[in-house]
DRENKOLZA-393830 format. One record per residue: residue number from 1; residue in one letter; x, y, z of N, C-alpha, C in turn. Coordinates in steps of 0.02 Angstrom, whole numbers. Each point is the difference from the previous one (the first is absolute). Example, Ala and Ser with C-alpha at 12.3 -4.5 7.8 and 13.67 -1.06 7.14 Angstrom:
! residues 2
1  a  660  -284  390  -45  59  0  45  60  0
2  s  -18  53  -36  42  59  3  -39  55  37
This chain:
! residues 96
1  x  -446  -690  -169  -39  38  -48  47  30  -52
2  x  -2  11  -56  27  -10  -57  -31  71  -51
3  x  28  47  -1  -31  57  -46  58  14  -50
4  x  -81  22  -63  32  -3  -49  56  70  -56
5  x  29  11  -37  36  49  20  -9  57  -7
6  x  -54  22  -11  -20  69  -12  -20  11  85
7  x  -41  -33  31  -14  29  83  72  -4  48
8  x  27  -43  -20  80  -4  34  34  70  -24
9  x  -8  43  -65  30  39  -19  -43  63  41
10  x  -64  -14  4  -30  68  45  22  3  52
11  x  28  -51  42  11  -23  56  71  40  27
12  x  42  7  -63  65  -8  -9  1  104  -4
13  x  -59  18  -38  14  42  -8  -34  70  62
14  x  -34  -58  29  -28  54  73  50  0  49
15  x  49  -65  5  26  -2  50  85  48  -10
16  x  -10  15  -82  38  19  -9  13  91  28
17  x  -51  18  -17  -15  88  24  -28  -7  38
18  x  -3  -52  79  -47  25  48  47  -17  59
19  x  39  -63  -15  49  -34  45  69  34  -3
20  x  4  11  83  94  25  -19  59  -32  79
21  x  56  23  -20  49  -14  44  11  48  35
22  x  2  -4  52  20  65  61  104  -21  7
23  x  12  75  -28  84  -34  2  19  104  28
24  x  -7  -16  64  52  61  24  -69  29  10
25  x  1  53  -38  -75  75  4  -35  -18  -89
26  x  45  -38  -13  -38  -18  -89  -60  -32  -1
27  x  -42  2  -58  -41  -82  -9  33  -22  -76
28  x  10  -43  -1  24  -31  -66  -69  -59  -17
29  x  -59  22  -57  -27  -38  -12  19  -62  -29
30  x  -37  -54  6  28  -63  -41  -22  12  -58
31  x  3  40  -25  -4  -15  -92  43  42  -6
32  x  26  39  29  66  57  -24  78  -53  25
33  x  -36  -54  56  57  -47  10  14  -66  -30
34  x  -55  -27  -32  -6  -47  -52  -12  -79  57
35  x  -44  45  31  -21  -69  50  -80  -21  -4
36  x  -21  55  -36  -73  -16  -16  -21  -61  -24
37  x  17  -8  -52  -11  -90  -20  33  -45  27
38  x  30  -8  24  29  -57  65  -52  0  47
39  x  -26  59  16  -40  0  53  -83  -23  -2
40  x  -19  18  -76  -71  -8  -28  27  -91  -19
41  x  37  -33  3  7  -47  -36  0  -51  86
42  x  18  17  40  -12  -21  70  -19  -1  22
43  x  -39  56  -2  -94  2  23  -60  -47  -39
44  x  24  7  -58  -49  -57  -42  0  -63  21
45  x  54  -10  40  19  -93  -8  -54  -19  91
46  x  -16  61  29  -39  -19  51  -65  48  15
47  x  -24  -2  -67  -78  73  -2  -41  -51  32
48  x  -8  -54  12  -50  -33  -7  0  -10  78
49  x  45  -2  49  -8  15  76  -17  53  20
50  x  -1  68  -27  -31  43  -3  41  53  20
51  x  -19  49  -13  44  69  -3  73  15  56
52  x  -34  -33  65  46  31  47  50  -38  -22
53  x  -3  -80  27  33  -33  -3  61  -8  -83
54  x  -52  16  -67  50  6  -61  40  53  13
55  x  -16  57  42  68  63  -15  46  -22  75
56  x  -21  -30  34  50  -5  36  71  -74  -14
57  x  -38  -33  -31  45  -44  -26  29  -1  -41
58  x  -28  66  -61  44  26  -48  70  12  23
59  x  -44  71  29  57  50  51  78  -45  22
60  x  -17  -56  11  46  -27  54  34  -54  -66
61  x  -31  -16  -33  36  -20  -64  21  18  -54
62  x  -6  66  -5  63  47  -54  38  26  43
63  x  61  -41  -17  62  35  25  28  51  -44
64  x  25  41  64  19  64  -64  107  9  10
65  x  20  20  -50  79  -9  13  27  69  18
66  x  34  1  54  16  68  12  73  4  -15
67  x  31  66  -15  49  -9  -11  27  -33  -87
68  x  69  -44  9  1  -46  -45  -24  -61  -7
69  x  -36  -4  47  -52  -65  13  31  -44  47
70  x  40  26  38  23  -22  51  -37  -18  65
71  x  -44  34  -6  -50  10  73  -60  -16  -43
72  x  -57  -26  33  -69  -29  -64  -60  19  77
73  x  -70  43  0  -23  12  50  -78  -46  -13
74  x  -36  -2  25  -63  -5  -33  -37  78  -3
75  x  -35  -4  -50  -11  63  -25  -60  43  57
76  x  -36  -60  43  -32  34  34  19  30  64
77  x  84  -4  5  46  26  64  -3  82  -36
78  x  -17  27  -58  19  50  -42  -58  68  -8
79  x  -61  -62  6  -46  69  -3  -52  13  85
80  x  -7  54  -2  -32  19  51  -58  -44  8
81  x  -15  -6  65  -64  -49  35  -74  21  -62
82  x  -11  75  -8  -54  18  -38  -9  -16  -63
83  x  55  -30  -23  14  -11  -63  -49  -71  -3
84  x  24  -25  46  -37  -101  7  -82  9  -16
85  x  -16  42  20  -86  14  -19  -4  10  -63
86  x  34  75  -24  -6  15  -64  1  -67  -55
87  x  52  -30  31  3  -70  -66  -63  -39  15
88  x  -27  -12  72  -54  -64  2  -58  55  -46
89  x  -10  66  -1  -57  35  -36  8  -27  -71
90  x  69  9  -21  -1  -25  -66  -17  -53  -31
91  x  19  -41  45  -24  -72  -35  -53  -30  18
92  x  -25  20  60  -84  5  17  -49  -28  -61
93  x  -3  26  -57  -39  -2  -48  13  -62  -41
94  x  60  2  14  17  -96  -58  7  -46  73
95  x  -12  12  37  -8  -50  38  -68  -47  2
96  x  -15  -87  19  -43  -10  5  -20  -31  -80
């Protein structure tokens, strides 16, 4: 499924202030980390299996670089378990 770029950009921009990284006692959202559109752009490429399955295969296919990019994680080793819902809510609606 294939969206066009204004809903990829809503996409981009919920996940941006709603999604974050658990690093120590912090949250580092992905739009303050510049992972939001990597992430809305990963989810798009599988909306059409449907919510669970697009954020979890996102998740596991943005790698994120820690460090000097020496170490590369998948991004869904990064955010808390509650987080995995929050994203299937989001894209819930362009799914289908």
């Amino acid at each position: 499924m294939t969206l066009d770029e204004n809903h990829l950009r809503e996409i981009e921009v919920l996940i941006a202030d709603r999604i974050y990284i658990r690093v120590a006692n912090w949250n580092l959202y992905l739009g303050d980390a510049g992972l939001a559109k990597a992430l809305a752009i990963e989810c798009s490429v599988n909306l059409g299996e449907g919510p669970e399955i697009a954020a979890r295969k996102a998740l596991e296919g943005v790698q994120v670089n820690l460090g000097s990019g020496n170490t590369k994680l998948p991004l869904g080793r990064l955010i808390p378990p509650g987080q995995i819902f929050d994203l299937e809510e989001i894209l819930g609606p362009y799914c289908g």
